[in-house]
Residue frames as qw, qx, qy, qz and C-alpha x, y, z in Angstrom:
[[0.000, 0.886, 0.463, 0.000, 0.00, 0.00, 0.00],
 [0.298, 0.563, 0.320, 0.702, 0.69, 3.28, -0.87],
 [0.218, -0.624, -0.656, 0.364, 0.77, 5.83, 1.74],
 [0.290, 0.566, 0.177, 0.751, -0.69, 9.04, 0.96],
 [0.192, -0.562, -0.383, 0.708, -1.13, 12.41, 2.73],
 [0.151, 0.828, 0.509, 0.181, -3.29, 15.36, 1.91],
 [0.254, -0.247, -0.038, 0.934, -1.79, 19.18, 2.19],
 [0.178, 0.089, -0.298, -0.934, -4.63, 21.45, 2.40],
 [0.106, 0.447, 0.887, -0.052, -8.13, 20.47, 3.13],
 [0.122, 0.302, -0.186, -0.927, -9.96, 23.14, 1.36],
 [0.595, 0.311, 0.070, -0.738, -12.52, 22.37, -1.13],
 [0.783, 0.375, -0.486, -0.097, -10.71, 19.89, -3.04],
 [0.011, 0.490, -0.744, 0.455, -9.34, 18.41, -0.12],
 [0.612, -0.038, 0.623, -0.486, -12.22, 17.61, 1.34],
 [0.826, 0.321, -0.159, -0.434, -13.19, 16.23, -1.60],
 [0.611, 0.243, -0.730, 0.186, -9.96, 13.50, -2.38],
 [0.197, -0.261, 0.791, -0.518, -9.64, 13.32, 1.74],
 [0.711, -0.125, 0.513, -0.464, -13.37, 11.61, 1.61],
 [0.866, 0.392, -0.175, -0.258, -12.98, 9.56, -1.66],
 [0.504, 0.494, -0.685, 0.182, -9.51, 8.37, -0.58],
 [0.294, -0.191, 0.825, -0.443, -10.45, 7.62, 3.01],
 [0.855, 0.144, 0.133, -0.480, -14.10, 5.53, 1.02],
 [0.797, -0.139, 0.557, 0.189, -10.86, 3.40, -0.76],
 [0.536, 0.683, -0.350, -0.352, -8.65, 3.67, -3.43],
 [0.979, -0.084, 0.086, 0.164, -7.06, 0.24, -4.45],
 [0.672, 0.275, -0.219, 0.652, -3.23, 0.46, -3.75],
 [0.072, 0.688, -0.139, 0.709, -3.51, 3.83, -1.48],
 [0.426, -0.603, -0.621, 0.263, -3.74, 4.32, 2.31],
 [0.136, -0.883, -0.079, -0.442, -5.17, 7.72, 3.28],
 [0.696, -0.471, -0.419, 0.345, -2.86, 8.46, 6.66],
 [0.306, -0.501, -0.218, 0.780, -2.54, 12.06, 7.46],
 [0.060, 0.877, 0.422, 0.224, -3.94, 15.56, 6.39],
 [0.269, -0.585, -0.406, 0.649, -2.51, 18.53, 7.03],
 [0.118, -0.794, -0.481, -0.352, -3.82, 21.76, 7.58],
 [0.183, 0.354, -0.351, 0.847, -2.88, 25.38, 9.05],
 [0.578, -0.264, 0.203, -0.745, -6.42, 25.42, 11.48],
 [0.278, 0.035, -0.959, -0.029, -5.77, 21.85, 13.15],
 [0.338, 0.156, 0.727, -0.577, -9.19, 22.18, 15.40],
 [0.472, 0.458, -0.168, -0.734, -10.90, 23.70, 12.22],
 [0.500, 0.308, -0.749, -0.307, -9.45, 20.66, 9.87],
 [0.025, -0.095, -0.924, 0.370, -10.34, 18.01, 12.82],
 [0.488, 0.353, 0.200, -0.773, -13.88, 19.29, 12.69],
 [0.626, 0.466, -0.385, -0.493, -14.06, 18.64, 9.07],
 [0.198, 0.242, -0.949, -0.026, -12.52, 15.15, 9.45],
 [0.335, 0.181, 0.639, -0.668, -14.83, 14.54, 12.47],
 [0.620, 0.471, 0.077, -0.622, -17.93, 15.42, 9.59],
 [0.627, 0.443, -0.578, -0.275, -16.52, 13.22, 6.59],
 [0.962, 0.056, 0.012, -0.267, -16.21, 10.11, 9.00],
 [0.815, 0.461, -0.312, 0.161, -13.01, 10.36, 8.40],
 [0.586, -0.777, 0.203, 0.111, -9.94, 9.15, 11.24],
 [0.795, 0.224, -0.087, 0.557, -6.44, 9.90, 10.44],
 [0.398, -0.523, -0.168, 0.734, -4.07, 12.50, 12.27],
 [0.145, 0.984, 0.032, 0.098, -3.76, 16.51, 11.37],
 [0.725, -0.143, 0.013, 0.674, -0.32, 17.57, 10.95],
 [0.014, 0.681, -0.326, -0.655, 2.01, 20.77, 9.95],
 [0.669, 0.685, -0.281, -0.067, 3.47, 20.51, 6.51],
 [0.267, 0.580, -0.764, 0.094, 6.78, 19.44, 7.76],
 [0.654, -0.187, 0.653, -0.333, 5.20, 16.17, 9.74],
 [0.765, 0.346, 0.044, -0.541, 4.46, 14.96, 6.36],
 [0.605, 0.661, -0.393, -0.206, 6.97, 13.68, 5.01],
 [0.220, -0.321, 0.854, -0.347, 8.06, 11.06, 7.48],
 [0.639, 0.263, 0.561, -0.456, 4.33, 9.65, 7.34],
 [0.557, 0.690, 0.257, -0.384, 3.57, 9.59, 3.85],
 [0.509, -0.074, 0.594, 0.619, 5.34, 8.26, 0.46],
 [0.224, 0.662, 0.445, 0.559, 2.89, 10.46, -2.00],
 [0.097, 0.553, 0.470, -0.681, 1.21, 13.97, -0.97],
 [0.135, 0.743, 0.530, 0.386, -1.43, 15.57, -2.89],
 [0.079, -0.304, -0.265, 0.912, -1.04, 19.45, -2.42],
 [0.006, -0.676, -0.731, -0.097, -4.22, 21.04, -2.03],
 [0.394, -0.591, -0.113, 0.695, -2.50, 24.51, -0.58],
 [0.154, 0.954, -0.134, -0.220, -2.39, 28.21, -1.48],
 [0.876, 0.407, 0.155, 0.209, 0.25, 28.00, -3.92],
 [0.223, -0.862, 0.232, -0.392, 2.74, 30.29, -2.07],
 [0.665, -0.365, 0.635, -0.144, 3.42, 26.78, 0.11],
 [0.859, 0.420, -0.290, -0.028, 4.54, 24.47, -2.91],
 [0.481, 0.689, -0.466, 0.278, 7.72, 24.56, -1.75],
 [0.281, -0.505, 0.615, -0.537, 7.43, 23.85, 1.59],
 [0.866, -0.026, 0.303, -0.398, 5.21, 21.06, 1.05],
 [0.869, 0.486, -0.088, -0.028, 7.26, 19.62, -1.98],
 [0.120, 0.792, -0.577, 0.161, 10.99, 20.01, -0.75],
 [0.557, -0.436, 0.675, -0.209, 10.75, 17.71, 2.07],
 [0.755, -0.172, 0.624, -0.102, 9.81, 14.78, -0.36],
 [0.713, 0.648, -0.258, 0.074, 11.58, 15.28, -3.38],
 [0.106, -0.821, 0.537, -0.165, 14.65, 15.14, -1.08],
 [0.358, -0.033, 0.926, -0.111, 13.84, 11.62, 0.16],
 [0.045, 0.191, -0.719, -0.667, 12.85, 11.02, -3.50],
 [0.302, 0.381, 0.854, -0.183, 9.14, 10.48, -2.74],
 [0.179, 0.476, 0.590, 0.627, 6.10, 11.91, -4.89],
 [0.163, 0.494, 0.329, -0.788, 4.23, 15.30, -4.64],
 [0.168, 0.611, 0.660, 0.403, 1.18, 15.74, -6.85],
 [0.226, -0.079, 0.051, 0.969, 1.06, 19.10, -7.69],
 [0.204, 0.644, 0.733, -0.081, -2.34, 21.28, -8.34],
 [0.125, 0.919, 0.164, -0.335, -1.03, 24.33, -8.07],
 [0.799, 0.086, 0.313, 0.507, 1.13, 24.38, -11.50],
 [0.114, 0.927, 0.064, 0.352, 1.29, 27.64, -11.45],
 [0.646, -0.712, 0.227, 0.157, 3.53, 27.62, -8.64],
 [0.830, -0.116, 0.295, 0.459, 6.03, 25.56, -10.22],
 [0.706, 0.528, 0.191, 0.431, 6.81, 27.70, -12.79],
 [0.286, -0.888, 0.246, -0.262, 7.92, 30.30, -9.88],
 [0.541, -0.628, 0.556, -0.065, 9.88, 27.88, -8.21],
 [0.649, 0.553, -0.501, -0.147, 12.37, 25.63, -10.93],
 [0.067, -0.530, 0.753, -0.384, 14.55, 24.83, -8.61],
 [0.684, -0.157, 0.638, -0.317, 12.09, 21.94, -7.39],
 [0.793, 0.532, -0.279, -0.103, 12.38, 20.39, -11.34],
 [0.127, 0.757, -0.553, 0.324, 15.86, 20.35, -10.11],
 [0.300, -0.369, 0.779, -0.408, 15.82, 18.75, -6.87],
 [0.886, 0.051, 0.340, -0.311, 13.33, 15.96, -7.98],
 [0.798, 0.545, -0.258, 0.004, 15.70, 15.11, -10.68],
 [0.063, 0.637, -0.687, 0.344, 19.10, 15.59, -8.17],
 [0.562, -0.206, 0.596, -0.535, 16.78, 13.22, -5.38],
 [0.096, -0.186, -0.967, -0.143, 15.05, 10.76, -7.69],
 [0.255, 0.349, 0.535, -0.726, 11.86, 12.31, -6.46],
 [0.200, 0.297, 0.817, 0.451, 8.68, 12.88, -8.88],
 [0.147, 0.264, 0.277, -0.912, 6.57, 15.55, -9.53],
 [0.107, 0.221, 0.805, 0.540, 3.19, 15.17, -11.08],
 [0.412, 0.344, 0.107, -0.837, 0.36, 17.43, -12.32],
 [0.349, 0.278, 0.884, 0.139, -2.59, 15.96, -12.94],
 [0.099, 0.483, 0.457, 0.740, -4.91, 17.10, -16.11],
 [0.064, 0.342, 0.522, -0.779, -7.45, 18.94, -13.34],
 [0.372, 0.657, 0.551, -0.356, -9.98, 20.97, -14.93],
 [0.224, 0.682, -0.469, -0.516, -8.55, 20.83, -18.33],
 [0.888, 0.225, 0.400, 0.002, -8.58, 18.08, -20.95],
 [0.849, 0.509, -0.012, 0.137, -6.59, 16.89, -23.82],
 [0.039, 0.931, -0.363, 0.029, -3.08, 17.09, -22.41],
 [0.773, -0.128, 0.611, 0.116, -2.37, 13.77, -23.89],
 [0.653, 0.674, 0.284, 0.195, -2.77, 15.06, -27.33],
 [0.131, 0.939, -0.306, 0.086, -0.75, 18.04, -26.56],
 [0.602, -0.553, 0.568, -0.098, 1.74, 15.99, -24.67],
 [0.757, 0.109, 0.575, 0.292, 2.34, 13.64, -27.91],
 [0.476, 0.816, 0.308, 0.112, 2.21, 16.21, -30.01],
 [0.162, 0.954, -0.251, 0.028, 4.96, 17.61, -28.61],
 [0.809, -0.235, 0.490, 0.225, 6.98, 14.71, -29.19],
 [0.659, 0.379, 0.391, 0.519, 7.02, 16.44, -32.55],
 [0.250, 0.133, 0.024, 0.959, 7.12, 19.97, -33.60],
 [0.030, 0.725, 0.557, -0.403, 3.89, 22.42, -31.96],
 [0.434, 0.337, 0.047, 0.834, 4.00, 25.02, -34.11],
 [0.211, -0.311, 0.090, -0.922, 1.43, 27.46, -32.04],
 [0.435, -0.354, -0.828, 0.018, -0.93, 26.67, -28.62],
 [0.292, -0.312, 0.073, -0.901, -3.34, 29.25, -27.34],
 [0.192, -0.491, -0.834, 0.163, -6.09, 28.58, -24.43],
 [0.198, -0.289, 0.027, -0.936, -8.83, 31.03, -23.73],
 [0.210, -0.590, -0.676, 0.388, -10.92, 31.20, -20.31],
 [0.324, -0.466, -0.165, -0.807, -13.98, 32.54, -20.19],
 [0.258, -0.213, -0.801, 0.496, -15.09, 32.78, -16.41],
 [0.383, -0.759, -0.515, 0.110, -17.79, 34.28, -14.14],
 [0.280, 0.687, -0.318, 0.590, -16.83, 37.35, -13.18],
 [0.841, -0.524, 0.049, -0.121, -17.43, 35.73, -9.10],
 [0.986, -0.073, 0.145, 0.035, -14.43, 33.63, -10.32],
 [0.630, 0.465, -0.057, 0.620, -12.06, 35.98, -11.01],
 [0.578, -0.766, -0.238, -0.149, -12.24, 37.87, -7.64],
 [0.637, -0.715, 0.254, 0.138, -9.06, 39.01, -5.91],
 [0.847, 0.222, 0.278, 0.396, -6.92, 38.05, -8.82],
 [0.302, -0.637, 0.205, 0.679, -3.76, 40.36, -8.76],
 [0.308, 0.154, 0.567, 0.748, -3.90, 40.63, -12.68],
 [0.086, -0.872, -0.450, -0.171, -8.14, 42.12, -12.28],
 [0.352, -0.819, -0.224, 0.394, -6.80, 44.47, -9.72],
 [0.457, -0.398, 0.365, 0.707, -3.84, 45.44, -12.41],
 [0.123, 0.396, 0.534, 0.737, -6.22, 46.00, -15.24],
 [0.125, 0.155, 0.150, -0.968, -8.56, 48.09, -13.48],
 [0.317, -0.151, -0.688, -0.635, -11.62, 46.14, -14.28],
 [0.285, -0.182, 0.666, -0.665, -14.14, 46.37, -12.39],
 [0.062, 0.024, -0.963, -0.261, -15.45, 43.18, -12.49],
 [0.175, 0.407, 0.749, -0.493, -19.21, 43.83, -10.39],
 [0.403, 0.649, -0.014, -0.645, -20.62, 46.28, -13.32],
 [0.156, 0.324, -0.625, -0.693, -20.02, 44.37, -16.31],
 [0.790, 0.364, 0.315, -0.380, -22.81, 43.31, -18.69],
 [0.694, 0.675, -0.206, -0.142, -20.92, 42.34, -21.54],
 [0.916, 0.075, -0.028, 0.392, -17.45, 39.99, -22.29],
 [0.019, 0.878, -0.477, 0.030, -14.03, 41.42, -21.27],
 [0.905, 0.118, -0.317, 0.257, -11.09, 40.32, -21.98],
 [0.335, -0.938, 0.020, -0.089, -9.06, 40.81, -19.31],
 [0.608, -0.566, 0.530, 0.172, -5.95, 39.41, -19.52],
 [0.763, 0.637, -0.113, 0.021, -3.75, 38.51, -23.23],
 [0.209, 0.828, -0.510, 0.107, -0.45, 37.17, -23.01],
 [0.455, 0.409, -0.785, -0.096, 1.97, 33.80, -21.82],
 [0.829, -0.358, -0.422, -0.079, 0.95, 30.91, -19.81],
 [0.500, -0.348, -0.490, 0.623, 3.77, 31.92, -16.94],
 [0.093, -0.230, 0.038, -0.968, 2.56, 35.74, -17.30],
 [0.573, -0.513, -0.291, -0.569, -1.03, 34.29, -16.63],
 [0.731, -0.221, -0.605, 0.223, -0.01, 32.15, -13.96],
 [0.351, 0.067, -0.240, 0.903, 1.76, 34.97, -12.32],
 [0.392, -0.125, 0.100, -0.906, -1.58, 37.78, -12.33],
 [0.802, -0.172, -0.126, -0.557, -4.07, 34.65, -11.70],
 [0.337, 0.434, -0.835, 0.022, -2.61, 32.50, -9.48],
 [0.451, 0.040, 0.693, -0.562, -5.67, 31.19, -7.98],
 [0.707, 0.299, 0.448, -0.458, -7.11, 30.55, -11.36],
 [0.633, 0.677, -0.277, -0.253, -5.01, 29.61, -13.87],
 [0.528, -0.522, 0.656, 0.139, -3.27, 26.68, -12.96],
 [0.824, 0.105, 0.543, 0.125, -4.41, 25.00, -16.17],
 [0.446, 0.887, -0.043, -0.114, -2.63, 27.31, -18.05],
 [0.218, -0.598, 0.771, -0.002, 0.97, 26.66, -16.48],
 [0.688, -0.033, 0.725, 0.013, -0.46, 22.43, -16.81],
 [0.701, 0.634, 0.289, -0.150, -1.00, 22.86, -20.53],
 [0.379, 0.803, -0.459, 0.035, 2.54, 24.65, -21.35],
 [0.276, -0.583, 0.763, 0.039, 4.32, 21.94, -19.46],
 [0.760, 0.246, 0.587, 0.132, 2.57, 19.23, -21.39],
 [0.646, 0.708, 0.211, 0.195, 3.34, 21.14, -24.84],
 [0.503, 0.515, -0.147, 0.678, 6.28, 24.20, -25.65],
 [0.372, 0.059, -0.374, 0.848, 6.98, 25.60, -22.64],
 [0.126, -0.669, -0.494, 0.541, 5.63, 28.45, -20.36],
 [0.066, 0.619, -0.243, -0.744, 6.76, 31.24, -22.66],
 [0.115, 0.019, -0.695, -0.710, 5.40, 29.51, -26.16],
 [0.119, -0.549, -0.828, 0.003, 1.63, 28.66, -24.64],
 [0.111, 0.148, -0.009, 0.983, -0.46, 31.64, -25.19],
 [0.208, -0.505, -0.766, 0.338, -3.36, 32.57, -23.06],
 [0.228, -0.461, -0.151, -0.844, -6.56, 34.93, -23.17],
 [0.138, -0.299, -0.852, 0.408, -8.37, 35.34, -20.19],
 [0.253, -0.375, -0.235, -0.860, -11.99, 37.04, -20.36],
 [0.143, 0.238, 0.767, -0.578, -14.76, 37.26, -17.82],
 [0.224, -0.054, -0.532, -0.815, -17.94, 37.20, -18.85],
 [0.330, -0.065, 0.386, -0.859, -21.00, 37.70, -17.36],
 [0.713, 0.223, -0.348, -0.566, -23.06, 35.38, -19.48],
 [0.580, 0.177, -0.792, 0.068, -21.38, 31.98, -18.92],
 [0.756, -0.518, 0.080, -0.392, -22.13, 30.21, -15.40],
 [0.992, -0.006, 0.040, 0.121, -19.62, 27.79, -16.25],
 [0.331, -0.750, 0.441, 0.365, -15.63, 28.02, -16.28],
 [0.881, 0.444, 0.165, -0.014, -15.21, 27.08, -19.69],
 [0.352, -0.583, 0.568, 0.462, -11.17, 26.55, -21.13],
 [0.852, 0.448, 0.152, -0.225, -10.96, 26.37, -24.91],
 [0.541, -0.483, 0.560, 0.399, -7.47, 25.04, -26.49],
 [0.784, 0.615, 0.077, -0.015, -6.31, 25.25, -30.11],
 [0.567, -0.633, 0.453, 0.268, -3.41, 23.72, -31.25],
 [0.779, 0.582, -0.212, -0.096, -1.48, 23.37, -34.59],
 [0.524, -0.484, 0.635, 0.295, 1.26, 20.65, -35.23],
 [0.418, 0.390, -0.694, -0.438, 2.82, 18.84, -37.83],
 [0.010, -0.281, -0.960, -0.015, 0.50, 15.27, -36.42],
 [0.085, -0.691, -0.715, -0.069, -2.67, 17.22, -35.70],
 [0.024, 0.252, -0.061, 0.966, -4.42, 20.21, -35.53],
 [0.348, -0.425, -0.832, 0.077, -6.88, 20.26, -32.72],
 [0.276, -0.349, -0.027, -0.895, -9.56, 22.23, -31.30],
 [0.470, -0.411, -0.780, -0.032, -11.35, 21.52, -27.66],
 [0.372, -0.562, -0.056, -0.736, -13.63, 22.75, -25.51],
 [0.455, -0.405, -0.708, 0.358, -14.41, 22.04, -21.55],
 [0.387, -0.586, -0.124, -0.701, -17.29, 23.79, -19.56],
 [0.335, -0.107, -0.866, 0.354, -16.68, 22.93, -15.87],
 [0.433, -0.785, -0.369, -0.247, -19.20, 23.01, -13.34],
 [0.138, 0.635, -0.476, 0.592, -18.10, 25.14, -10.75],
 [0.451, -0.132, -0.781, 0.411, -17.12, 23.73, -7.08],
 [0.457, -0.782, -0.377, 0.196, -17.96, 25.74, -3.76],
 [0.381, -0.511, 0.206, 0.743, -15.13, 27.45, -4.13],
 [0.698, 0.677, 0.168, -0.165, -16.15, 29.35, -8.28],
 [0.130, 0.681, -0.677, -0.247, -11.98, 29.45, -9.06],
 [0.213, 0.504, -0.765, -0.339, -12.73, 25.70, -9.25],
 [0.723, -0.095, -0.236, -0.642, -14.40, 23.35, -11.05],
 [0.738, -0.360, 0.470, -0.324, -15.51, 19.83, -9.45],
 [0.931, 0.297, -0.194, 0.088, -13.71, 17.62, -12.20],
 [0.160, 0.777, -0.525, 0.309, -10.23, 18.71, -10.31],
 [0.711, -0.300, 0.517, -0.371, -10.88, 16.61, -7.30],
 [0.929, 0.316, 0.131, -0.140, -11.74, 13.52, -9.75],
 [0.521, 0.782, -0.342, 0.029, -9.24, 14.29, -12.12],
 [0.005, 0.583, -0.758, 0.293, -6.51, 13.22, -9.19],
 [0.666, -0.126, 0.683, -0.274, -8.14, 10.44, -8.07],
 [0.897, 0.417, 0.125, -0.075, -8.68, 8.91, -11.64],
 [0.388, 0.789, -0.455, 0.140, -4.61, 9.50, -12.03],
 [0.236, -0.587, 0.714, -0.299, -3.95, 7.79, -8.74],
 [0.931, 0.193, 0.120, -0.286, -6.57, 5.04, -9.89],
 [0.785, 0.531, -0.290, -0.134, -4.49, 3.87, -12.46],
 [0.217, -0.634, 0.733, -0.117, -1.47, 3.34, -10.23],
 [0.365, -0.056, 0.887, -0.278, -3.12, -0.16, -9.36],
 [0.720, 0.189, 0.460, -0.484, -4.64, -0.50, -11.93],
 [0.751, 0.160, 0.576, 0.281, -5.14, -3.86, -14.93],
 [0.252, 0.763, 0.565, 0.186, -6.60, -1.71, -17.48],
 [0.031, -0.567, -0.051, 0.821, -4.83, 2.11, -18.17],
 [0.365, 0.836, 0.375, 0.165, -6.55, 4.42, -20.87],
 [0.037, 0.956, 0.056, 0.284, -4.91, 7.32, -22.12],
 [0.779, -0.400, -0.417, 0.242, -1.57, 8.93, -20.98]]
């Protein structure tokens, strides 16, 4: 078995904390942690679920995977300790990473693994084979709620005000680490798209709010020399509107496969 720990019990937290503590074959759920340990003990308490509350740094003794679930600000703290002692950190916030190289580095110096699963994005098997050959050009455009852009240091830098609008803005035009950087609460699947295709600086990224939509919707168009491809994903939105409720899944159908006969897709 497979022990994992959670970082970050947040919306998606709770979510993998109750689906991993209901049973994944090959995993064992065996610690959480969380900066509010009465708060996060509560929440356990409610989901049924018994395993300990830690810091971050408790984790990595306990625990041969984590899932980070964390403001993205704490990557580094959560992810140092077990690339060092070459274990795995699933990553969510991939926006982070592209702040902080240096852990590319140490997982490669340690033997360690990093992995970002697709989240609330799709086809980044196609892109991800495609650039086995030559991309020649790979644009994504989000269209969000304005709710769902909220607090995002890029809104606050364009000067949109996001409560008055009746009509599409774009609010944001330019590279997948530039978006990461002004939306790092909501663009993680911009950073997860340039690391499956050309890079951070060739993956090019519109971001618009728009009053009309209900749905985070991410649209990707990509020309190579195997395919040229055009796709579309409308997420529902979680509790939380920066994200939708396939994220949650999204890691647990990656961790599925571990143990499993049968893999689709990689």
């Amino acid at each position: 078995m497979m022990r994992v720990a959670v970082a970050g019990l947040g919306v998606i937290g709770r979510s993998l904390v109750s689906r991993l503590a209901a049973g994944v074959p090959g995993l064992e759920l065996v610690a959480v942690a969380a900066r509010d340990r009465a708060k996060a003990e509560a929440t356990l308490r409610e989901l049924d679920v018994d395993v300990p509350v830690t810091t971050i740094e408790e984790l990595e003794p306990l625990a041969d995977l984590v899932i980070e679930c964390a403001p993205g600000h704490l990557l580094s703290r959560i992810a140092e300790p077990m690339l060092r002692a070459g274990k795995e950190v699933v990553v969510l916030s991939a926006g982070a990473l592209l702040e902080h190289p240096h852990l590319f580095d140490l997982a490669e110096t340690c033997g360690g693994t990093i992995s970002v699963p697709t989240g609330a994005l799709l086809g980044l098997d196609a892109v991800g084979a495609a650039a086995e050959g030559e991309i020649r050009s790979l644009r994504l455009t989000t269209r969000k709620p304005p709710g769902g852009l909220v607090g995002a240091p890029g809104i606050e830098a364009s000067g949109v005000d996001l409560a008055s609008l009746t009509d599409p803005v774009r609010v944001f035009a330019g590279t997948a680490r530039e978006a990461a950087r002004n939306f790092p609460a909501n663009l993680n699947v911009a950073a997860a798209l340039s690391l499956a295709g050309p890079g951070p600086d060739r993956t090019e990224v519109e971001i618009w709010a728009d009053p009309a939509v209900t749905r985070n919707t991410h649209t990707i168009v990509m020309e190579s020399d195997v395919a040229d491809v055009t796709m579309t994903i409308e997420n529902v939105p979680s509790e939380n509107p920066r994200t939708g409720r396939i994220t949650a899944l999204s890691v647990i159908s990656m961790l599925r496969k571990r143990a499993a006969h049968l893999r689709v897709g990689s």
